[in-house]
matplotlib code that plots the C-alpha trace (Angstrom):
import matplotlib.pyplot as plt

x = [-178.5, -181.4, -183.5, -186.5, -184.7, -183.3, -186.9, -187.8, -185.1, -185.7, -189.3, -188.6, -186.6, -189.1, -191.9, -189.2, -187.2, -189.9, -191.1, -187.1, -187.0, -190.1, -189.9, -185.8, -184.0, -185.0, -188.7, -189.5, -190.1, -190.3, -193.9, -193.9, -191.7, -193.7, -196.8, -195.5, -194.2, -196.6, -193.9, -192.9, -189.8, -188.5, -188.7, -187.2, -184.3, -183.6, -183.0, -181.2, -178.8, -181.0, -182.3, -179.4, -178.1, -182.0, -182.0, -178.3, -179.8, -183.0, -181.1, -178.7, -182.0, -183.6, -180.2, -179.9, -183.6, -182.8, -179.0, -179.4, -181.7, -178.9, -176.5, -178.0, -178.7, -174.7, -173.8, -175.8, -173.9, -170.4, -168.5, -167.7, -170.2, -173.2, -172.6, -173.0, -175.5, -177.9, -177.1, -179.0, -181.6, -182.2, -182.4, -185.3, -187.4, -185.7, -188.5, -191.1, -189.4, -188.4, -191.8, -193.4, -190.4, -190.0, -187.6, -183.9, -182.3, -179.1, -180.1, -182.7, -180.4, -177.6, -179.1, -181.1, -178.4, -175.5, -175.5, -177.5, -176.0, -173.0, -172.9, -175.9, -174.4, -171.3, -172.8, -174.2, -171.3, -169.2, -172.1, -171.8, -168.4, -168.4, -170.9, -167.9, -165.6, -167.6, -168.7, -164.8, -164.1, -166.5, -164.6, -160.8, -161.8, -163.5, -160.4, -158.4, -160.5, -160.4, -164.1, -163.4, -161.4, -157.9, -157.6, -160.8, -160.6, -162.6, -162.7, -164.0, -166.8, -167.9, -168.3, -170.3, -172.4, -173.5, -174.3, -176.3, -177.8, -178.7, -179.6, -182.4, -183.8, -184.0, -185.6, -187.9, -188.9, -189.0, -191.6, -193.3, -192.0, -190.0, -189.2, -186.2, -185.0, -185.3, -184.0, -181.0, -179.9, -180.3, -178.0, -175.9, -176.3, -175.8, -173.0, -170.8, -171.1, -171.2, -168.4, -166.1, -166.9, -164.4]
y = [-6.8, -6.8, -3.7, -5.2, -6.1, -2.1, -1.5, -3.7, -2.2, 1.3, 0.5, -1.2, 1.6, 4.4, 2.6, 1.8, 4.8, 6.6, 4.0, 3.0, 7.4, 7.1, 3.9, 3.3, 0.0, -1.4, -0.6, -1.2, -5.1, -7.7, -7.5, -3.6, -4.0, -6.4, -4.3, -1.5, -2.8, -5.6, -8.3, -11.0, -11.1, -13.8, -10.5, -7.8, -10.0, -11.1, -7.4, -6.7, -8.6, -7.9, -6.0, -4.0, -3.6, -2.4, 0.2, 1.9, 2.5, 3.7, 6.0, 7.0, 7.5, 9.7, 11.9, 12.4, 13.5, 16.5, 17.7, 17.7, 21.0, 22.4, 21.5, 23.1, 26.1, 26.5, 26.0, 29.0, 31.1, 32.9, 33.4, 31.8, 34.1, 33.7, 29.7, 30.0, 32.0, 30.1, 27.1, 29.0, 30.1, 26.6, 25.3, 28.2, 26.2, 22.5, 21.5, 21.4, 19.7, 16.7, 16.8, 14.1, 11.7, 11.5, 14.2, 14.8, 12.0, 12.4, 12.9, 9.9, 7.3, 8.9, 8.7, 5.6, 3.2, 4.7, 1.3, -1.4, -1.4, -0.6, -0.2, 2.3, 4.0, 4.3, 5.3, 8.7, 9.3, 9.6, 11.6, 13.9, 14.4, 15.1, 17.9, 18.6, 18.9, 20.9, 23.7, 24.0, 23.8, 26.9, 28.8, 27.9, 29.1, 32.5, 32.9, 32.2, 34.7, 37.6, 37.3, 35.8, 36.5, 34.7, 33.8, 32.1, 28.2, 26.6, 23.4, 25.0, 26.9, 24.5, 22.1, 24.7, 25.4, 22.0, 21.2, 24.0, 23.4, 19.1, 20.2, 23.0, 20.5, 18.1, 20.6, 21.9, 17.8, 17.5, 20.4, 20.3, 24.1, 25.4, 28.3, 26.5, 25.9, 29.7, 31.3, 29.4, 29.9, 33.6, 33.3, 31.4, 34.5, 37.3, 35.5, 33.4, 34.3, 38.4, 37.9, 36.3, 38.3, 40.6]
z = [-106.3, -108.9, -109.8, -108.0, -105.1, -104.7, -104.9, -101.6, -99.8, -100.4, -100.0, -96.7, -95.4, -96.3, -94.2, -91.7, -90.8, -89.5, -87.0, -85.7, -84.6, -82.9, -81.1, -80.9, -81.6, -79.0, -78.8, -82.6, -82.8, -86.0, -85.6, -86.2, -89.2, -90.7, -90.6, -91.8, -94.8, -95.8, -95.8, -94.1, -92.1, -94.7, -97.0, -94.7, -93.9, -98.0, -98.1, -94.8, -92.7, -89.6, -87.8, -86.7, -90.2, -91.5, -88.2, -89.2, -93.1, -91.9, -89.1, -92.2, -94.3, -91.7, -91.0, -94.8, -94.8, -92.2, -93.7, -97.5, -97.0, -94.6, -97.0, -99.4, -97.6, -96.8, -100.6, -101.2, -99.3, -100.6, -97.2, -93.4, -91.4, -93.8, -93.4, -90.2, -90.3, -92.6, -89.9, -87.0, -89.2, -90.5, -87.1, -86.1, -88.5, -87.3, -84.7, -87.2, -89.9, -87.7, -84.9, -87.6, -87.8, -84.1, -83.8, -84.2, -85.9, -84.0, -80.7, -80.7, -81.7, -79.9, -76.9, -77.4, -78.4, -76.4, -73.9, -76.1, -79.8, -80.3, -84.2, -84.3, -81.8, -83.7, -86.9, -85.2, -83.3, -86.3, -88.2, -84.6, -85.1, -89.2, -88.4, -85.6, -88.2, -90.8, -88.5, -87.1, -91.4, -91.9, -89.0, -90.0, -93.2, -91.8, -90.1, -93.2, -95.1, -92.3, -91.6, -88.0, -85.2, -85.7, -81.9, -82.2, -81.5, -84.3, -82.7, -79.5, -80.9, -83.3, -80.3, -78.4, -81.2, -81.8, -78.0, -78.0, -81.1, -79.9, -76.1, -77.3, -79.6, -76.5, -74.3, -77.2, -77.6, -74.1, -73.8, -76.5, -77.1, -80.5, -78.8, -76.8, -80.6, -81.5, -78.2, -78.7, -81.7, -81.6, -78.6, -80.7, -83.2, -80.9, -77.8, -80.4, -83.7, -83.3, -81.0, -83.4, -86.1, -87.4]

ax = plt.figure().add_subplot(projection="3d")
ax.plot(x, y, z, "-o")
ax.set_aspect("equal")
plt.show()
């Protein structure tokens, strides 16, 4: 793929991302796509396979957009609790950072594709069960390191946490309200994390 040709693409996913988590696959047509980006379909679809393979980059570009500060939040911190930790804290401030891409990432095309394409909804499943699997990491490791409770089920909790975490965003969407987003995380805090501290 030529240099210009990189630049098209990443140009047509910028413009597009936004528009595919406010509108879904489904309700985002060619015509929307085209006049975003200022090309032709011919142009898009040089770049893309179609539209299916343009709305699982621009859902990857979108997801990437919300974790890399999360990420970087966890790498700053030295031990198990303080990870989890800086994950409820970077959720308290989640609602805003999404509210202007359409919301959460994961839950839009979760729920949006679930019975009408298969691939998208593939591609968030598996990014719903890596965050799965990282949150149950950061607790087998507390455990490891004596910093959490060695009867505690990692997989369990880290399951919990993350439904909590998806269904306050839904209800703080669904109300217009960031406070959903904040109350629940500080139960997260004070009924799950406290209480598998050691």
């Amino acid at each position: 793929m030529s240099r210009e040709s990189v630049k098209t693409a990443d140009l047509i996913l910028y413009k597009t991302a936004p528009i595919f988590n406010k509108q879904g696959y489904i309700g985002t047509s060619l015509s929307d796509l085209t006049k975003a980006t200022g090309l032709t379909k011919g142009a898009i679809y040089c770049n893309f396979e179609n539209k299916e393979d343009l709305a699982v980059q621009a859902f990857k570009l979108n997801i990437n957009k919300v974790i890399q500060p999360l990420f970087k939040s966890i790498g700053q911190q030295n031990n198990s609790m303080d990870k989890l930790f800086a994950i409820t804290d970077y959720y308290k401030t989640y609602y805003d950072l999404v509210k202007k891409i359409g919301g959460c990432p994961l839950l839009r095309v979760g729920t949006d594709s679930k019975f009408n394409n298969a691939k998208l909804y593939s591609t968030a499943k598996k990014y719903s069960q890596n965050f799965v699997l990282g949150l149950s990491n950061i607790i087998k490791e507390g455990i490891k390191n004596k910093e959490i409770n060695k009867n505690t089920s990692a997989l369990e909790n880290a399951k919990v946490i993350l439904s909590i975490i998806e269904g306050s965003i839904l209800m703080a969407f669904t109300h217009d309200e960031p406070s959903y987003i904040i109350g629940a995380m500080e139960f997260i805090e004070t009924s799950i994390l406290e209480k598998i501290s050691i």
